[in-house]
C-alpha positions as CSV (number, residue, x, y, z in Angstrom):
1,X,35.5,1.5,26.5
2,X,32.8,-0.4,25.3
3,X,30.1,1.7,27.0
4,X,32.0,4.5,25.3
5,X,31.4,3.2,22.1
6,X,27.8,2.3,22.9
7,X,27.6,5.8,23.5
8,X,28.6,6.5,19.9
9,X,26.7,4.6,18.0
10,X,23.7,5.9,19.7
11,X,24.2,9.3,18.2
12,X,25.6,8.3,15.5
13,X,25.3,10.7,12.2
14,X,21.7,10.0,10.9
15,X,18.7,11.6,10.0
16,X,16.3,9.6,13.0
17,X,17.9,8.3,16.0
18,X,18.2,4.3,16.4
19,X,15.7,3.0,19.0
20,X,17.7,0.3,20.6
21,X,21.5,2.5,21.2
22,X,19.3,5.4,22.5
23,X,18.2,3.0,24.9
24,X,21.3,3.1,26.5
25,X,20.4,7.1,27.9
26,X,17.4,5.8,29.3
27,X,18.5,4.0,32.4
28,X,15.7,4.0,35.1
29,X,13.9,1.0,36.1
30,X,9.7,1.1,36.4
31,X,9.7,1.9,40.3
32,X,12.1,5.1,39.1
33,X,10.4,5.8,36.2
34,X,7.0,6.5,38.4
35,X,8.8,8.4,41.1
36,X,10.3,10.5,38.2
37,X,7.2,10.8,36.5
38,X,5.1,12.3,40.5
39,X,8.2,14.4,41.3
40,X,8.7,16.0,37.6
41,X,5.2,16.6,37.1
42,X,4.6,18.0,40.7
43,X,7.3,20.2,40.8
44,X,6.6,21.4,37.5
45,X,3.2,22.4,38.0
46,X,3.9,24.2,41.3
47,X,6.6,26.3,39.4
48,X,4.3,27.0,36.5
49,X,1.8,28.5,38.3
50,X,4.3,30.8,40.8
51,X,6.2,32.2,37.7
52,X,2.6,33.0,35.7
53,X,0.9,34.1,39.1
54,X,4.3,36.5,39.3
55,X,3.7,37.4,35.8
56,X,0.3,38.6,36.2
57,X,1.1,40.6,39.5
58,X,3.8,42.6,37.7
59,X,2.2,43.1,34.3
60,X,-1.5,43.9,36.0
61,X,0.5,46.9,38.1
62,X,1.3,49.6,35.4
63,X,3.3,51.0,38.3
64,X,5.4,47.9,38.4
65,X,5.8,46.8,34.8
66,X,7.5,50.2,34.0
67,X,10.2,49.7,36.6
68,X,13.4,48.1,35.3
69,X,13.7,45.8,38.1
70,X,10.6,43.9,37.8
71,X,11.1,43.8,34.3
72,X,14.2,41.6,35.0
73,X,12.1,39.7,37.8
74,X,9.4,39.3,35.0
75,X,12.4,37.8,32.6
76,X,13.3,35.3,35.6
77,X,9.5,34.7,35.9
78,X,9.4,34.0,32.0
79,X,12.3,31.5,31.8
80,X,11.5,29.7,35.0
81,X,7.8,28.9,33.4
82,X,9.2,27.7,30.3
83,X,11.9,25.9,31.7
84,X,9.3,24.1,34.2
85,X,7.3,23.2,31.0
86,X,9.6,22.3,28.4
87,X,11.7,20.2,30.6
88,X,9.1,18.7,32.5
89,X,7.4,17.5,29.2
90,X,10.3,16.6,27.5
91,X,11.9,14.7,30.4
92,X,9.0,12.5,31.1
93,X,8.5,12.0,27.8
94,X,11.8,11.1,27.0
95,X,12.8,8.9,30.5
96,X,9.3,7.4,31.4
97,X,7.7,6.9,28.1
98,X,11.0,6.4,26.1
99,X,10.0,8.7,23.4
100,X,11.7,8.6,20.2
101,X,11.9,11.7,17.6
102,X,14.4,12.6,14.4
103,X,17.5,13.9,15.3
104,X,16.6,17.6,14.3
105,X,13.4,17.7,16.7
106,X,15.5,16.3,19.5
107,X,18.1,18.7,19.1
108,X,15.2,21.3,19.4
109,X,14.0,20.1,21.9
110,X,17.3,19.6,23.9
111,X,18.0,23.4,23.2
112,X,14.6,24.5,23.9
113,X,15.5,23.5,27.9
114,X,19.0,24.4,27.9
115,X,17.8,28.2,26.6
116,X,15.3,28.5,28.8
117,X,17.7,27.4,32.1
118,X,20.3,29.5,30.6
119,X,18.0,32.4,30.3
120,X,17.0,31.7,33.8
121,X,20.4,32.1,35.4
122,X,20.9,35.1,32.9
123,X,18.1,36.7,34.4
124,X,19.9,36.3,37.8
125,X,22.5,37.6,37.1
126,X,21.0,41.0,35.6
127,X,18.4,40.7,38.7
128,X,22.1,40.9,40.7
129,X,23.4,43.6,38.8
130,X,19.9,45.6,39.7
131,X,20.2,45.3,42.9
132,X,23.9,46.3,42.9
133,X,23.0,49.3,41.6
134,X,20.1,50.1,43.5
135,X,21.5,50.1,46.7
136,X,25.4,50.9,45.9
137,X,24.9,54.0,43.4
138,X,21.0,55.3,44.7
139,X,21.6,58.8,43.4
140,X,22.5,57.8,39.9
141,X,20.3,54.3,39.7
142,X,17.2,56.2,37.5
143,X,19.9,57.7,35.0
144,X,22.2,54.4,34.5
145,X,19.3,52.1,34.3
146,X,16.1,53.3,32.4
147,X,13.4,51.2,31.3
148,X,14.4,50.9,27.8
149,X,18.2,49.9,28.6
150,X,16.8,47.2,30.6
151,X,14.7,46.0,27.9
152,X,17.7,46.1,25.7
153,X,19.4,44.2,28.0
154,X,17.4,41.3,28.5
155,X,17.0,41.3,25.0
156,X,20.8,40.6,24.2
157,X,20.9,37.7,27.4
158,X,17.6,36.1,25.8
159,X,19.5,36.0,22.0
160,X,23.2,34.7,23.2
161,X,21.4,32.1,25.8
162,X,19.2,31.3,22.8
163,X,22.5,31.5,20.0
164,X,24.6,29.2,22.9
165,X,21.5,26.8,23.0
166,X,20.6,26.2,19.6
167,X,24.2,25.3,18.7
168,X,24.0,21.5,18.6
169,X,20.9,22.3,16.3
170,X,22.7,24.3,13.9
171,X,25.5,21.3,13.4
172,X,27.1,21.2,16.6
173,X,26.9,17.5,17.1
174,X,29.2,15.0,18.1
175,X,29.7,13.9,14.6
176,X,32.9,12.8,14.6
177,X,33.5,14.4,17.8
178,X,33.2,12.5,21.4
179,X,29.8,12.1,22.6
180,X,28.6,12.9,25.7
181,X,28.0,10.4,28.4
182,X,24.7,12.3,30.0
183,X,23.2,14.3,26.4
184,X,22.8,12.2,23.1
185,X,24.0,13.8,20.1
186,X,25.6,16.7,22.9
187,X,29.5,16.6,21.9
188,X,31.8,17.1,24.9
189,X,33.4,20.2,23.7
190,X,30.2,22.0,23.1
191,X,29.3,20.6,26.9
192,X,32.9,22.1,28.5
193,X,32.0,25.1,26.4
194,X,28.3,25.3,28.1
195,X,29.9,25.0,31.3
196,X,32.5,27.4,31.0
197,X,29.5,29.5,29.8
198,X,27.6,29.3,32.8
199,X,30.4,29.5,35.5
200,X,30.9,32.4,34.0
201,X,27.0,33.6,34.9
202,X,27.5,31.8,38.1
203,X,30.7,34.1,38.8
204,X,29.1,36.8,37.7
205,X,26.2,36.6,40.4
206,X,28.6,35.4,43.5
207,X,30.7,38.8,42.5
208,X,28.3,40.7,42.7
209,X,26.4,40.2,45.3
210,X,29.6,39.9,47.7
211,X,30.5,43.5,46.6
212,X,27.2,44.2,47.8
213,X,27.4,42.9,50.8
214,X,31.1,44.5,50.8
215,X,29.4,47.8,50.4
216,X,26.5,47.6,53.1
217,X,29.4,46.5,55.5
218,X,31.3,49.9,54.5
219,X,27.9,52.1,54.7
220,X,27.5,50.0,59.0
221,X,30.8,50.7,59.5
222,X,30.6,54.6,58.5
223,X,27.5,54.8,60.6
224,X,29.3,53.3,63.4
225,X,31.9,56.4,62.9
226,X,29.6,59.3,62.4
227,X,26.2,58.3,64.6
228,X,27.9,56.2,67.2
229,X,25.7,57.6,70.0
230,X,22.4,57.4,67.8
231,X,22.9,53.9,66.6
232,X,23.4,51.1,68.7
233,X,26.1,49.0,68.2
234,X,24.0,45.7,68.6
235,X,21.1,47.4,65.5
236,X,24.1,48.3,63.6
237,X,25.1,44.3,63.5
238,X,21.8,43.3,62.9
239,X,21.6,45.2,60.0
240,X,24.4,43.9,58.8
241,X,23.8,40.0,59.9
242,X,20.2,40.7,58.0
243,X,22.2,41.4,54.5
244,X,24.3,38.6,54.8
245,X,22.0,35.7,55.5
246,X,19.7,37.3,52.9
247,X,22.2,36.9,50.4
248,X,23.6,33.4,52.0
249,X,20.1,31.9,51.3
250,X,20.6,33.1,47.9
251,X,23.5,31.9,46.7
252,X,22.5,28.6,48.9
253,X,19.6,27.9,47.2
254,X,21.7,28.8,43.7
255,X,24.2,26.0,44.9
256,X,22.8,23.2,45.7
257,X,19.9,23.5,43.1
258,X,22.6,23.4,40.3
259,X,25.9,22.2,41.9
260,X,25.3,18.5,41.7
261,X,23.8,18.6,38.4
262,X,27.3,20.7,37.0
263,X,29.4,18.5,38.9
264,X,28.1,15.6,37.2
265,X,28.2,17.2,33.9
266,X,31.9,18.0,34.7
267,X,32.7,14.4,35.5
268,X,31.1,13.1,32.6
269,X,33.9,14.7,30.7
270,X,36.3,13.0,32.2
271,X,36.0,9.2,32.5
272,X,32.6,6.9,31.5
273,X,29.6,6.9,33.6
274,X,28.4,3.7,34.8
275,X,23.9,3.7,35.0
276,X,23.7,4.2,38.5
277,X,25.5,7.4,38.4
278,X,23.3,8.2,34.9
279,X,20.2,7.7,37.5
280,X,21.6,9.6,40.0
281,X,21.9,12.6,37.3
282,X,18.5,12.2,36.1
283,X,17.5,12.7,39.8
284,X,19.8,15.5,40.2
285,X,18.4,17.2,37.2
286,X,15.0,17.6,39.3
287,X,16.4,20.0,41.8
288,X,16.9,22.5,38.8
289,X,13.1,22.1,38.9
290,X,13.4,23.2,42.3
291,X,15.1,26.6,41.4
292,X,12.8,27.5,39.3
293,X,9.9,27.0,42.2
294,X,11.7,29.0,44.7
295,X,13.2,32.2,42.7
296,X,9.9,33.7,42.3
297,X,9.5,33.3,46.3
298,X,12.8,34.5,46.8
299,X,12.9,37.0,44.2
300,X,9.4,38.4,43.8
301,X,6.9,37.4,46.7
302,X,9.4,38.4,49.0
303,X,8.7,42.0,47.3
304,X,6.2,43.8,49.4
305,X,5.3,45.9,46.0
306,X,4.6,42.7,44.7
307,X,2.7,41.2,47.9
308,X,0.5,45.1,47.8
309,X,-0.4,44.2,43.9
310,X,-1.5,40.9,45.1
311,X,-3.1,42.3,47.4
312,X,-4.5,44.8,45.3
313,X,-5.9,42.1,42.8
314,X,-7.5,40.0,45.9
315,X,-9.2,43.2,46.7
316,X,-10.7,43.6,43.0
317,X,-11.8,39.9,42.8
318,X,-13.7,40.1,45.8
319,X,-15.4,43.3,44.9
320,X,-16.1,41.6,41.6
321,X,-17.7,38.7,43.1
322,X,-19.4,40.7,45.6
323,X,-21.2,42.3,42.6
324,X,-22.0,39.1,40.8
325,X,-23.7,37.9,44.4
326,X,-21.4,34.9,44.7
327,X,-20.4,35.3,48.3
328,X,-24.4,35.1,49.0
329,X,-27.4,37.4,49.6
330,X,-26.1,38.7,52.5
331,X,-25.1,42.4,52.1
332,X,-21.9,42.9,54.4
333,X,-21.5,46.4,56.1
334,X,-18.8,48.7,55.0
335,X,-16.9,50.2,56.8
336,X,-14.0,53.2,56.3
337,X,-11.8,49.8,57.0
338,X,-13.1,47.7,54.1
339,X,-13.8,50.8,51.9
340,X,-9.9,51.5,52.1
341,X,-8.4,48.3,52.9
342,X,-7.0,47.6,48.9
343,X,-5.2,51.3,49.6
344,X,-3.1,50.0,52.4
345,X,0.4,49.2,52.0
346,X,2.4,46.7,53.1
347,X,5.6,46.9,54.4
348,X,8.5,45.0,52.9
349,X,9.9,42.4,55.2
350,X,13.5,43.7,57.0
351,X,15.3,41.0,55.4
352,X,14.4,41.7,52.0
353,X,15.9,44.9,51.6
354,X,18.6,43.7,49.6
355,X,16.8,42.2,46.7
356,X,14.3,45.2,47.1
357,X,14.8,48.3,47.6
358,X,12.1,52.3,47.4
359,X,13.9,53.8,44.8
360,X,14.5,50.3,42.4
């Protein structure tokens, strides 16, 4: 109880937060603070630069950027990059340097990363919702889902994740209301209510992609009926095996990046946190760092559209260079190979069918 209290005088109803009772969020020892400070940083960079090198792959292709689903890869590329940023800053700044700031540009800053995470799994859930409709209604995919209802679409996820964000900022704060244990100034209804919130995403994505994989188990079985003696049993389970440890290494990856982190937050609702399970959340909080570094490999580089504009661009910088005499005074031969080789096209990998399909 008197940790609880602690807890409520640090965000207690004033125009700059008190130095001392804030003091009691930042928990991590010097050794900590440095490991925090190499991990954060590293991861963040590593993610920056995927999501903008994803960004510029899909925006430099005028064939991609006017397809709806690389318009909601580009959205997951958009959050990720500003998540890795904003929380990478604001965490170091606020558990290795101890940073101090008013109450108002804290709460900005604590809804600038919960927007942009929010956004992120929004954008994986409409990625989901793509794909379900790519590969479970092909005939009608073009007509249900043009470029400008996909635009409109992301444009509604981006507002409510920014409207659910920004609500601590526009008075939501635990003023009288229980503080949180893991968020100063965070209430603990508005945290239950986040939650809720993002099961629901969470939901959203699991549901859908088992009724994909519900689906493609229908279309084996069907072949199985109808072309018995033209497809082998054993290709027919492959095909099928393919899907589903396609889609287990997505929801696995969407687990255990964010399960520990939610579980905590769900805890902290319920009974007061001692510090070592405060450091073991600020740890925790890393591996949404990690999600953000792996969707655009699992969404977008696995994408052998994406992988031909990359290739594409390689093509064009080395020609560029070769004009500017960079890559020395040697003249290298051409060839019908070399002449042709940014025309070739590369061949999605089997196994990513599901997240990309000809027609998307």
């Amino acid at each position: 109880m008197e940790s609880r209290g602690v807890m409520e005088a640090a965000n207690g109803c004033k125009d700059a937060l008190d130095f001392n009772p804030m003091k009691e969020y930042m928990v991590l020892n010097s050794s900590q603070r440095i490991a925090v400070a190499v991990l954060c940083t590293s991861l963040a960079l590593l993610s920056a630069l995927e999501n903008l090198a994803v960004l510029y792959l899909v925006l430099s292709s005028h064939r991609l950027r006017r397809k709806p689903s690389y318009l909601f890869i580009s959205s997951l590329a958009v959050a990720d990059f500003l998540a890795s940023v904003i929380f990478a800053c604001n965490f170091v700044n606020f558990h290795v340097f101890h940073g101090m700031d008013s109450k108002a540009v804290f709460l900005l800053k604590i809804g600038s990363v919960t927007m942009t995470f929010t956004a992120s799994v929004g954008s994986l859930l409409l990625t989901a919702i793509d794909r379900y409709l790519c590969l479970c209604h092909p005939s009608t995919y073009k007509a249900l889902l043009t470029c400008g209802r996909a635009l409109a679409t992301l444009g509604i996820m981006w507002a409510l994740s920014a409207l659910v964000s920004y609500l601590p900022l526009m008075g939501w704060t635990c003023c009288p209301n229980p503080c949180s244990e893991l968020f100063p100034l965070i209430p603990n209804d508005y945290l239950l209510g986040w939650l809720l919130f993002i099961a629901f995403l969470f939901f959203g994505i699991i549901y859908t992609y088992g009724h994909v994989l519900w689906k493609a188990h229908q279309h084996v079985a069907s072949l199985a009926e109808h072309q018995d003696r033209q497809v082998p049993g054993m290709a027919r389970m492959r095909l099928d095996v393919r899907l589903a440890k396609t889609l287990g290494v997505v929801l696995a990856v969407l687990f255990i990046c964010w399960l520990p982190v939610l579980a905590l937050m769900v805890y902290s609702l319920t009974t007061t946190l001692s510090d070592q399970v405060k450091k073991v959340f600020a740890f925790c909080s890393l591996l949404c760092l990690v999600n953000s570094m792996i969707n655009p490999i699992i969404y977008a580089l696995r994408s052998g559209e994406i992988r031909s504009s990359a290739f594409h661009c390689l093509a064009h910088w080395r020609r560029h260079l070769r004009r500017l005499g960079l890559e020395g005074n040697k003249e290298v031969p051409r060839s019908s190979v070399t002449e042709t080789e940014a025309d070739v096209k590369i061949t999605p990998w089997p196994d990513s069918r599901v997240l990309n399909c000809p027609d998307c």
